[in-house]
N, C-alpha and C positions, 0 to 999 in steps of 0.2 A: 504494500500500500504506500502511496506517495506520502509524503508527509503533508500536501496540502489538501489530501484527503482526509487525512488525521485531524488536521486543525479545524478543517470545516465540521466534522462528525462531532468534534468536541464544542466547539461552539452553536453548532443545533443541540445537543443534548441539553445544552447549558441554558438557551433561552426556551428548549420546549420545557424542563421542568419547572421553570418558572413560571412556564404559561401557562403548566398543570396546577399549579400550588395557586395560584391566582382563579385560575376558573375553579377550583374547588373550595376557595375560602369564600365563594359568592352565596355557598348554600348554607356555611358554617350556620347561619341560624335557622337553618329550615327542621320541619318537622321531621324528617327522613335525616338520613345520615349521608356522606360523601359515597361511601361505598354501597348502602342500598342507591342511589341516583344511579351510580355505575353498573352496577346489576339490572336496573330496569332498563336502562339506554343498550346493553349487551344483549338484550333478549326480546329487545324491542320490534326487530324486524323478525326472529326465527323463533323457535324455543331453541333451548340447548342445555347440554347434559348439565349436571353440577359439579361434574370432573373439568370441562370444559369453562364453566364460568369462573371455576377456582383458578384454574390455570392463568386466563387472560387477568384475571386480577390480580395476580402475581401474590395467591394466599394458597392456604393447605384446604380442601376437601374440606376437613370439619368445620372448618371457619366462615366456607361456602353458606356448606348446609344450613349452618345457627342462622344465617343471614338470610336463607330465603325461607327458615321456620317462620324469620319474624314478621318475612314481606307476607308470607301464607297468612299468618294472626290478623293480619292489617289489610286482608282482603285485596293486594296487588299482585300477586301470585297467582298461578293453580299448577298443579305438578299433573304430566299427563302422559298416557302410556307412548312409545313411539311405533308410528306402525309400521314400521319395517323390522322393529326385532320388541317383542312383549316382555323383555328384560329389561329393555332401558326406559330411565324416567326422565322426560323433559321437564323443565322448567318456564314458561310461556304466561305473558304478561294478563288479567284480565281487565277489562273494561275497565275498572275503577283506575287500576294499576296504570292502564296508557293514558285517563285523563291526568292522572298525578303525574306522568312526565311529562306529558306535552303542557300543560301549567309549570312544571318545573324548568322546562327547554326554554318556554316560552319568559321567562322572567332570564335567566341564563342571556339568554339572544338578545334582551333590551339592555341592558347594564353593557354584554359585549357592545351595542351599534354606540350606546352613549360613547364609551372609549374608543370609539373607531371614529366617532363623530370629532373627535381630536386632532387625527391626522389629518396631513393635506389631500385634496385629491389624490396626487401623484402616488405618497405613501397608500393611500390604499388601495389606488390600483395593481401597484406592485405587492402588495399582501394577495389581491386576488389572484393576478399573476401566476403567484407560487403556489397556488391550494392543487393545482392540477400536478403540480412536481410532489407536493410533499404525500401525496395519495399513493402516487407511484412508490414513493421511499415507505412507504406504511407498507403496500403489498409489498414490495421488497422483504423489507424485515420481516412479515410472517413467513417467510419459506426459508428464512435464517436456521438452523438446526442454535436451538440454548445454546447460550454460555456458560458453562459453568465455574 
C-alpha cells in the first residue's frame, strides 16, 4: 500500500468517527438508546438473523439478543421464522417499530440539513459529490475478510 493510501485511510477513519460520535450524540436524549436506533435502521429494509445484527454492531450475540428482548417488550420488534430454512429466527421491524425510526430518521435528517445549512454551496456540493465514492468504499469494506 502506498503511503498516500495510508494517510488518506487514516484521515477518513478519523473524520468518519467523528461523524459517528456526532450523529449518535443527537439521540443521547431520546427514548431509545444509540444502539437500539442502530438495530432498527439495520433491519429496516430486510429482517436479519441476530448473529448477523451482532456482528455488524461490532457486539457479542448475547448482547444482540438482551437488545432486541427489549425492542420485542417495547412493541418495535417481532422475531419470525425464515422461510427458506425453519431453524433460523429473523428479527424484522413492526409497524410501530418503523414509525419510531422514521420519527427518529426524521428529526436525525433536520439537525443534519440545519449543519449543512452552514456550508457554502460549493462545500456541499462537494459533500454530495462524495456520497457516491464513499458507498462504493462501504461495499468495498464489506467483502474485507476481519481484522483481527
Amino acid at each position: 500500500m502506498s503511503d498516500d493510501l495510508q494517510e488518506l485511510a487514516g484521515r477518513y477513519r478519523d473524520i468518519l468517527r467523528q461523524a459517528v460520535y456526532l450523529v449518535r450524540s443527537m439521540d443521547a436524549e431520546g427514548e431509545l438508546s444509540i444502539g437500539q436506533l442502530s438495530t432498527l435502521n439495520m433491519i429496516a429494509a430486510d429482517p436479519m438473523r441476530v448473529s448477523d445484527i451482532a456482528r455488524n454492531a461490532g457486539i457479542r450475540v448475547p448482547s444482540a439478543t438482551e437488545q432486541i428482548i427489549k425492542l420485542e417488550a417495547a412493541g418495535l420488534v417481532k422475531r419470525i421464522s425464515d422461510a427458506s430454512d425453519a431453524r433460523v429466527v429473523l428479527v424484522e421491524l413492526t409497524n410501530e417499530g418503523r414509525a419510531k425510526l422514521t420519527e427518529s430518521n426524521a428529526f436525525r435528517n433536520t439537525v443534519m440539513a440545519s449543519a449543512l445549512h452552514t456550508l457554502t454551496p460549493d462545500e456541499r456540493s462537494s459533500i454530495a459529490a462524495a456520497i457516491p465514492a464513499i458507498a462504493k468504499l462501504n461495499t468495498a469494506l464489506t467483502r474485507q475478510p476481519a481484522v483481527t
